[in-house]
N, C-alpha and C positions, 0 to 999 in steps of 0.2 A: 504494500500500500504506500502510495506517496503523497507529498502534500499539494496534490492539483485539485486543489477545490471547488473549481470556477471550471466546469466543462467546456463552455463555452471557449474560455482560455484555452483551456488545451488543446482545443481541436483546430483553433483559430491558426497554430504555429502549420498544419499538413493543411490549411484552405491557402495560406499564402504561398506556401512553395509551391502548390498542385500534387501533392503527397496523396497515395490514402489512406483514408483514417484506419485505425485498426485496435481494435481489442484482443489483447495476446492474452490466450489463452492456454495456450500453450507451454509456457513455462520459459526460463532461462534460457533463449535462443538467439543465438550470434544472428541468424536474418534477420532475427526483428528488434534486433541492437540491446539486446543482452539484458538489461534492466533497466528502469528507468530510477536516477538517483535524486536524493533528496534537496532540499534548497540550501541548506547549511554545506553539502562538497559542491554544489555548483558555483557557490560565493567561493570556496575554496580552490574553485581551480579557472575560476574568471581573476582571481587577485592573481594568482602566479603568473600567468599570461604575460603582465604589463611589469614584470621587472625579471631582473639576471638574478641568478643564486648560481652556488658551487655545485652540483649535481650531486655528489658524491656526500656536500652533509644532507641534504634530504635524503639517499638511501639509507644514511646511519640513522638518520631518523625514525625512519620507517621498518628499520633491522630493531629496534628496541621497541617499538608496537607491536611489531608481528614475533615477536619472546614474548613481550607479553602477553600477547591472548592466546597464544598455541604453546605457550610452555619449550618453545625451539631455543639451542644456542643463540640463533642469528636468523636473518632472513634478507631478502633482497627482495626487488619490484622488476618487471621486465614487460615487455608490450600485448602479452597472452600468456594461458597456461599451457598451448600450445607450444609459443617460444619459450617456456619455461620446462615444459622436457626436455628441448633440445638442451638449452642451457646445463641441464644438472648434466646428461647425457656427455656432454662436451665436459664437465667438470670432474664426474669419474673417470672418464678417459685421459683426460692429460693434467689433473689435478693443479696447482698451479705454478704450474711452470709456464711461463708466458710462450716460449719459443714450440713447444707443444701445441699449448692453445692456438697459435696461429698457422700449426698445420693443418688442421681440419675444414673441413671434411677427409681432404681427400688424402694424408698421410696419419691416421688414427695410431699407428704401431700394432703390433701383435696383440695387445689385451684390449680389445675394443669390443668383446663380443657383451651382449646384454640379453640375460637369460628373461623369458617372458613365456607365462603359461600362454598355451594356444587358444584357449576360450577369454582371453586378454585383449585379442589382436583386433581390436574395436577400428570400428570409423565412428568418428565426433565431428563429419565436416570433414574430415581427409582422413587417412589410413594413421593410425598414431606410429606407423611402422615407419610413416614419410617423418617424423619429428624426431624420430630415431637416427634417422640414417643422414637425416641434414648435417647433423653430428659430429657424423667418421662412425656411429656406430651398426651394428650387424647384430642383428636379432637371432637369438639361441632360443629357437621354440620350443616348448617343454608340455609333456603328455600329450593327450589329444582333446579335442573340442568341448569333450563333455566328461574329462580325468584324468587329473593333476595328480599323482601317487608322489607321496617323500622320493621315492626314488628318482622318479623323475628327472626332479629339480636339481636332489642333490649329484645324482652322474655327467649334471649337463654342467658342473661349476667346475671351473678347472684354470688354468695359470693366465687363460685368454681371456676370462670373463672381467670384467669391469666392473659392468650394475646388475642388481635385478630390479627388472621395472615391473611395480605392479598397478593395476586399474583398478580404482572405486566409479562404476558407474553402472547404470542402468541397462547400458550395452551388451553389457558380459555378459557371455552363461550365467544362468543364478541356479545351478545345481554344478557338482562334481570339482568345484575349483579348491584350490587350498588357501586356507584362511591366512589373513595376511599374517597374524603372528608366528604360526608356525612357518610358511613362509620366510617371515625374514628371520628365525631359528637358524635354517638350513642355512640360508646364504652366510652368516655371522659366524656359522661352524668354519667357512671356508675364508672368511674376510670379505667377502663380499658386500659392497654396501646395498641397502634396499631404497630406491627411487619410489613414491605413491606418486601418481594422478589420481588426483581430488577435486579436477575441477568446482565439476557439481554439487561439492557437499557443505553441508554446514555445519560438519562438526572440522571445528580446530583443535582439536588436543589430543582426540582420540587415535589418531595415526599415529603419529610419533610414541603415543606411551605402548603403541602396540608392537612398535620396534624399527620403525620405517625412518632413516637417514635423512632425507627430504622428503617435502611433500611441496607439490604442487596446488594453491585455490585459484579457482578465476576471479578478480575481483570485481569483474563485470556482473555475477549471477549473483547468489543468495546474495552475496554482502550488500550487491545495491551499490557498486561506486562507479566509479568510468572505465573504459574498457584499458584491461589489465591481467598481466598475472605475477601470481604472488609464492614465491620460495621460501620455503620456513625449513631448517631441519641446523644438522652440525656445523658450526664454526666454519670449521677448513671447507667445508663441501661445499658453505653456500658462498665462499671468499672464491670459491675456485669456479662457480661458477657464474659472480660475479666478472670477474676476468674473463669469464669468454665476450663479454664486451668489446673487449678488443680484436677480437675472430667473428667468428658466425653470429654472434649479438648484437655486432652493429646495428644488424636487417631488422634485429629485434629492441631495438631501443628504445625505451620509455620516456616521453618530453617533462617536462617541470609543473606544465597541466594537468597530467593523468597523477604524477608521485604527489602531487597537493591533496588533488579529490581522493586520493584512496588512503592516503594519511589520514585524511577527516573521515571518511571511511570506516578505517581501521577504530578510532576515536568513538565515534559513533554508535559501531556492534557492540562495544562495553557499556553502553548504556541503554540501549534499544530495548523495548516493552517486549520480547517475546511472546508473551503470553495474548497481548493483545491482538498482535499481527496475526497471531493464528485462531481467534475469536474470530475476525474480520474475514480472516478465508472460509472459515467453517460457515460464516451466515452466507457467504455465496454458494458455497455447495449444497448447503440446503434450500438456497433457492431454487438452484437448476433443478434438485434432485425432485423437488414437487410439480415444479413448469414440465413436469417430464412424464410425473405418474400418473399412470392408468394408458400410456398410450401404445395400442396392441402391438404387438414385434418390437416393443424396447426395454429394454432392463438396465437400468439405472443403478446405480450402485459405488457405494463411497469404496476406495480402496487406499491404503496407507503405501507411503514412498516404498522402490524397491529397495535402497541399498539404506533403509531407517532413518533419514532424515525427514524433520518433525514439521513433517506435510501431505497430506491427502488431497487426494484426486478426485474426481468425478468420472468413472468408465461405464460406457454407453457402449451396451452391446446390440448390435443389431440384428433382427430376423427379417432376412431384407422379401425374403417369399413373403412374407403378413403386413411389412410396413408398405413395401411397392418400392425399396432405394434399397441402395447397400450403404455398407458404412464409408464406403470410398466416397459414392456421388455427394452421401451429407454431407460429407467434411469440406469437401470441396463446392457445396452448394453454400455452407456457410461460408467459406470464406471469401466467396463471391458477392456478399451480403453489401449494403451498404450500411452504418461502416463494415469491415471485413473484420468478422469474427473467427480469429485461426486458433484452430483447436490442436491437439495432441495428434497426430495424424501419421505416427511413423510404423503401429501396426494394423492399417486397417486392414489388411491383405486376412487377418483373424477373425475380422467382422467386428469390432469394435472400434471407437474411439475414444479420447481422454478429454478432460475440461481441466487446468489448472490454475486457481485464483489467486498465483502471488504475485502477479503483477497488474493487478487491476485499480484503476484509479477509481476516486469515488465515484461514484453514481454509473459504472458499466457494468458491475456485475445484473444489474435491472436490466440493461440495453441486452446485453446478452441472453437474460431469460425471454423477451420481445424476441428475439431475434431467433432463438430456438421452439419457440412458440408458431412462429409465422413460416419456415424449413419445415420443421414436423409436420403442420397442418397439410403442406401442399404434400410430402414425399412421392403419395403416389403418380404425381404430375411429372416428377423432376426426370428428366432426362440423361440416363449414361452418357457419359462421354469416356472415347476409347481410352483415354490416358487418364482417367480417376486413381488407378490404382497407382500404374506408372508414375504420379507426381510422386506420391509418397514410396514408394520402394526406390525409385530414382537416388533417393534423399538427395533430393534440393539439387542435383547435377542439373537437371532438366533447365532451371532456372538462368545459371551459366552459361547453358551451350543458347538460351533463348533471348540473353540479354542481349538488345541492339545488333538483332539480326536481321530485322525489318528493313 
């Protein structure tokens, strides 16, 4: 929830560009520009703007925030949590020695391999195998898609191994994988440091006491600040991947605007209402969950985060023989909506979809029950079209090859 009180206000900013309007529903999504932050970091990173500072004392800045509220030695800021794999990636490999650092990608040396269960090997927006290898590193895949055994892990560590990277996300397998702490047991038996992607999550503490080296948040999602990512783990490890600043980090460099807003960011989660924000989402989901009931071929139904972060969902299943649509043509007849209501839509190929209300401004979670009101009523009108499914199993490529092809 943020503080746009004045609807009218808000919409007023996508009437002057020629923008469309859009209620995201969807959750924490780099398309639809990550989250929207509060007024307190945007003063914060409209003031940095209009003057010079040392770069380097705002990362120390931001290296004793982010200890403080993730319990880490140290931490550094970098331009994504995407360039923040590559960064640790680059920091286990040539630790910091500057003249290392500056070989990579493409002279890593012999220990550059990065052990990674195989039900790991996500797409978030790009293969996280590509955030790897931008690096100098080469992925060591371990068991198979759906069975990660100790053995596994521990036959594949050996004198070439660097990191073990492991993923917290929604993406993964959520059966058969091995728990991060035992996880980074094995690697710690061999020296190995353990890397988390965390993008998505909102717990900060819980990695690292679980044994993980660095971790990876986006500061764009849950946190709510400008688009970002954020390094928290050991001393040496995030000093070393600070240095890859001078290599492969360039590309990934964070300006004086974004290490402001996420500083007051970081400020801000230490004092933020929790319990409120998650009152305000609960009263939209039981909005939709009623604007929805009784209606033949849907079933409605609250369902809690996959990987335990302290947020509920709304999934709408669909019997698309009784409704007259599938769950492909809704999602995409919603979001064709005026404004465009974009929902959860990355497994409707199962006959469902999601609703997620933590990014909703006042007064849209109404707009949105109107606007699932007025898609339902019609369904049996709405018309397939070939690519319903295609947008969503595409994930978002479609978009890419479609920009300004006209």
């Amino acid at each position: 929830m943020t503080d746009f009180a004045d609807p009218d206000t808000y919409w007023s900013w996508h009437t002057d560009h020629g923008y469309t309007r859009v209620i995201n529903a969807s959750g924490t999504m780099t398309s639809l520009g990550g989250s929207i932050v509060g007024e307190r970091i945007r003063e914060a990173t409209v003031e940095a703007m209009g003057r010079f500072v040392k770069i380097h004392e705002m990362q120390a800045e931001a290296s004793r925030l982010i200890a403080d509220l993730t319990g880490a030695e140290a931490g550094c800021l970098t331009a994504s949590a995407s360039a923040g794999i590559s960064l640790c990636i680059g920091a286990a490999i040539a630790g910091l020695d500057p003249y290392k650092a500056q070989q990579l990608p493409a002279n890593p040396g012999p220990r550059n391999e990065i052990a990674m269960q195989v039900g790991h090997l996500v797409d978030y927006g790009a293969p996280v195998s590509t955030a790897v290898e931008l690096a100098g590193g080469k992925l060591r895949l371990v068991g198979q898609a759906t069975s990660c055994a100790d053995f596994h892990l521990a036959g594949a560590l050996g004198d070439e191994t660097a990191a073990g990277l492991y993923v917290v996300s929604h993406h993964v397998v959520d059966y058969g994988q091995m728990p991060l702490k035992r996880f980074a047991e094995i690697c710690h038996a061999k020296g190995v440091p353990v890397i988390v992607d965390a993008a998505s999550e909102y717990d900060l503490t819980g990695f690292l006491a679980d044994g993980a080296d660095l971790v990876i948040y986006s500061a764009h999602k849950f946190l709510g600040g400008p688009t970002g990512g954020i390094i928290a783990g050991r001393k040496d490890l995030v000093r070393a991947a600070y240095l890859q600043n001078t290599g492969i980090g360039r590309g990934m460099k964070v300006g004086k605007e974004s290490i402001a807003g996420i500083i007051q960011t970081l400020k801000e989660w230490k004092v933020r209402d929790h319990a409120a924000v998650r009152a305000r989402e609960q009263a939209a989901l039981d909005l939709w969950l009623a604007t929805l009931a009784g209606i033949d071929g849907v079933h409605a139904h609250i369902i809690a985060d996959p990987t335990n972060n302290p947020l509920d969902r709304l999934q709408i299943d669909i019997d698309a023989g009784t409704l007259g649509a599938s769950a492909a043509t809704l999602a995409r007849a919603l979001g064709d909506q005026e404004p465009s209501l974009v929902v959860r839509g990355h497994e409707v190929e199962l006959g469902y979809f999601q609703m997620d209300p933590c990014n909703l401004t006042p007064g849209q979670a109404e707009i949105a029950a109107e606007i699932l009101k007025r898609v339902f009523a019609d369904a049996k009108n709405l018309r397939a079209q070939p690519d319903d499914l295609d947008l969503a199993r595409n994930g978002g490529t479609d978009a890419y090859l479609s920009w300004l092809a006209d």
